[in-house]
C-alpha positions as CSV (number, residue, x, y, z in Angstrom):
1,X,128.5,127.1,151.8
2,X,127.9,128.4,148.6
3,X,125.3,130.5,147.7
4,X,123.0,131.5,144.9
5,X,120.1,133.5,143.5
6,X,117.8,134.6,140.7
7,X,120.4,134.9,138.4
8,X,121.9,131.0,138.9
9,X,118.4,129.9,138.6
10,X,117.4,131.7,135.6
11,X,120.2,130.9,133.7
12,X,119.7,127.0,134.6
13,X,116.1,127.5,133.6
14,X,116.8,129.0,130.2
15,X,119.9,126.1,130.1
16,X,117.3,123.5,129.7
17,X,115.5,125.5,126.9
18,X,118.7,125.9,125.0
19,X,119.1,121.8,125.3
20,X,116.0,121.2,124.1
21,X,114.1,120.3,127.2
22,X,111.7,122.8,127.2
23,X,109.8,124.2,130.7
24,X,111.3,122.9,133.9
25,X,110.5,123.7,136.9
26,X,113.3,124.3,140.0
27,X,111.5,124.4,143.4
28,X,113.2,125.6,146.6
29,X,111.8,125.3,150.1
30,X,111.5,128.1,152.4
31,X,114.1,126.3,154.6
32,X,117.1,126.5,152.3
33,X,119.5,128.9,153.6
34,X,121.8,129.0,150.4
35,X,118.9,130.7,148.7
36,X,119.4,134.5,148.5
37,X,116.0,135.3,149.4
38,X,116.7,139.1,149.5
39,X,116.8,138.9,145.8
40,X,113.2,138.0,145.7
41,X,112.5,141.6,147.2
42,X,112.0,143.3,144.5
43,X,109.3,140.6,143.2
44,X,106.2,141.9,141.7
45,X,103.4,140.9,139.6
46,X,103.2,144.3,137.4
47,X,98.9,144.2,138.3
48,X,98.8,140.6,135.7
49,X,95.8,138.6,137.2
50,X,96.8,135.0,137.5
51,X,94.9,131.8,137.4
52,X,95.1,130.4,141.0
53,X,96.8,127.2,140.8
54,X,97.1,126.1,144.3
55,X,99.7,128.9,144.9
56,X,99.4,131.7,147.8
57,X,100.8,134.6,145.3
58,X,103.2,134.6,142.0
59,X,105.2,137.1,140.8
60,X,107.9,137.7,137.9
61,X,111.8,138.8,137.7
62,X,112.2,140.4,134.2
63,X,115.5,139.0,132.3
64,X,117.8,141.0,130.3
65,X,116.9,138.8,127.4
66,X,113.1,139.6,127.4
67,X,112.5,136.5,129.5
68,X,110.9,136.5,132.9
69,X,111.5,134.4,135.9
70,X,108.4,133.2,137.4
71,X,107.5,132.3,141.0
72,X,104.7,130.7,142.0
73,X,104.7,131.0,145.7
74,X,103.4,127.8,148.0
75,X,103.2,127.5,151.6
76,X,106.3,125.6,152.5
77,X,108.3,126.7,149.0
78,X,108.3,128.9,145.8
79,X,108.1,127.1,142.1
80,X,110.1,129.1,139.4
81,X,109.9,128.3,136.0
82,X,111.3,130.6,132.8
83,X,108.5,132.0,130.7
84,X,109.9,132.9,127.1
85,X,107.8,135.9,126.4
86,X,107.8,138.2,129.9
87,X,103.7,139.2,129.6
88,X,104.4,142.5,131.3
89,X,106.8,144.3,129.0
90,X,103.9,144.8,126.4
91,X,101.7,143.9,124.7
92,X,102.6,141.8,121.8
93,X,104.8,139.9,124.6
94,X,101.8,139.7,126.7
95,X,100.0,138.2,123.1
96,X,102.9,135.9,122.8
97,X,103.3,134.8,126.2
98,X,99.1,133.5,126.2
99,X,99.3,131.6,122.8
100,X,102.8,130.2,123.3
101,X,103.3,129.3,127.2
102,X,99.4,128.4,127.7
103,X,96.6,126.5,126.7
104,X,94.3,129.8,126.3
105,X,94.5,129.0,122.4
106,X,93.5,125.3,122.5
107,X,90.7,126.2,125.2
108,X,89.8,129.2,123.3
109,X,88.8,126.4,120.0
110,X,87.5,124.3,122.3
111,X,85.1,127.0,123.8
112,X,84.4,128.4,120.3
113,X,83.2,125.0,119.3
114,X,80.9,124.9,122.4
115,X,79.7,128.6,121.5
116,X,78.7,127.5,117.9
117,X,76.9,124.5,119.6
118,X,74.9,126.3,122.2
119,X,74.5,129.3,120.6
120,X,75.4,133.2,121.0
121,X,73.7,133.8,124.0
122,X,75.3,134.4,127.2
123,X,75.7,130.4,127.7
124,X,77.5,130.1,124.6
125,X,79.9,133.0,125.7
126,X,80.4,131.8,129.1
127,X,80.9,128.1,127.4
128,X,83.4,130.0,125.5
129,X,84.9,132.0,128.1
130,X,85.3,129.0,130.7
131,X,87.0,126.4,128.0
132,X,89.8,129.5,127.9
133,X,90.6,129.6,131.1
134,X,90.5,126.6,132.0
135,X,93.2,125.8,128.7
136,X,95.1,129.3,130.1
137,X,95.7,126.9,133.7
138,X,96.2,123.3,132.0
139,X,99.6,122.6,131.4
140,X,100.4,121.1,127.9
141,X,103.3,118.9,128.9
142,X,104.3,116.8,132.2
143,X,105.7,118.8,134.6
144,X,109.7,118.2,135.2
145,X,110.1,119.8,138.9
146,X,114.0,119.8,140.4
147,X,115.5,120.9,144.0
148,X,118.9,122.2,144.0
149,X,121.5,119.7,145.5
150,X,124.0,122.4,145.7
151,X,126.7,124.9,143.7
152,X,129.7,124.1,142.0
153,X,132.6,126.8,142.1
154,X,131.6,128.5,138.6
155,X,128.1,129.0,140.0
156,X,126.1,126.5,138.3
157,X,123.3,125.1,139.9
158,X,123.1,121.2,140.7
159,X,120.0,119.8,140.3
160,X,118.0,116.4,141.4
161,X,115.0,115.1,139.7
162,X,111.9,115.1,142.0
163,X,108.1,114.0,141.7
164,X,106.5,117.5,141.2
165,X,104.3,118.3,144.7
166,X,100.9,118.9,143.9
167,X,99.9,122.4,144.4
């Protein structure tokens, strides 16, 4: 049995960025025993709030290349996707990772708009403040979710289309 890791998984991840396929998500049940879950040790959140999503806890694996490996935990598997900008190694990544890899711009107009409508009060800000968060948790494209089928010998991962779960 062949086994593999953060590594093979990141590197399919950023595999379907290169091809053009933008965000994928590769989800692996608790069960699966060719996982190397002692990789996942060393998971941590660096003290980044997150906007629940249905998960139990998420954390991120820094890359080499200034990506980050995210891992949205669930109660019967984790969800990783590749985030281009890694929000924890500073702040201009952190900048890059909200306006990029989330809605918080879109929802941030959106909630502007509603400010300028109901006024500056604290309705208008909390208009404002809600339509950001909200766009910071809506994703922008359909989600493309995958479960590993297995390893070839060079260590590449092979992959099978699935209907993502809901949260």
């Amino acid at each position: 049995m062949r086994c593999y890791g953060l590594k093979e998984v990141g590197d399919r991840l950023a595999q379907f960025y290169e091809d053009g396929e933008g965000r994928q998500f590769i989800e692996i049940p608790y069960n699966d025993r060719r996982f190397r879950w002692s990789d996942a040790d060393r998971c941590s959140n660096g003290g980044l709030p997150a906007v629940p999503s249905g998960q139990s806890s998420d954390c991120r694996f820094p890359r080499p290349d200034g990506t980050s490996l995210h891992a949205h935990w669930y109660e019967d598997r984790v969800r990783f996707h590749l985030d281009q900008f890694d929000p924890q190694a500073g702040p201009l990544q952190a900048l890059g990772h909200f306006v990029v890899e989330t809605n918080v711009l879109p929802g941030g107009v959106v909630g502007l708009g509603a400010r300028l409508l109901l006024g500056g009060g604290p309705v208008g800000w909390m208009a404002f403040g809600a339509a950001a968060l909200i766009g910071a948790n809506t994703s922008s494209k359909p989600e493309h979710v995958w479960v590993v089928e297995g390893v070839d010998y060079a260590g590449r991962l092979r992959l099978r289309a699935v209907k993502a779960a809901s949260a």
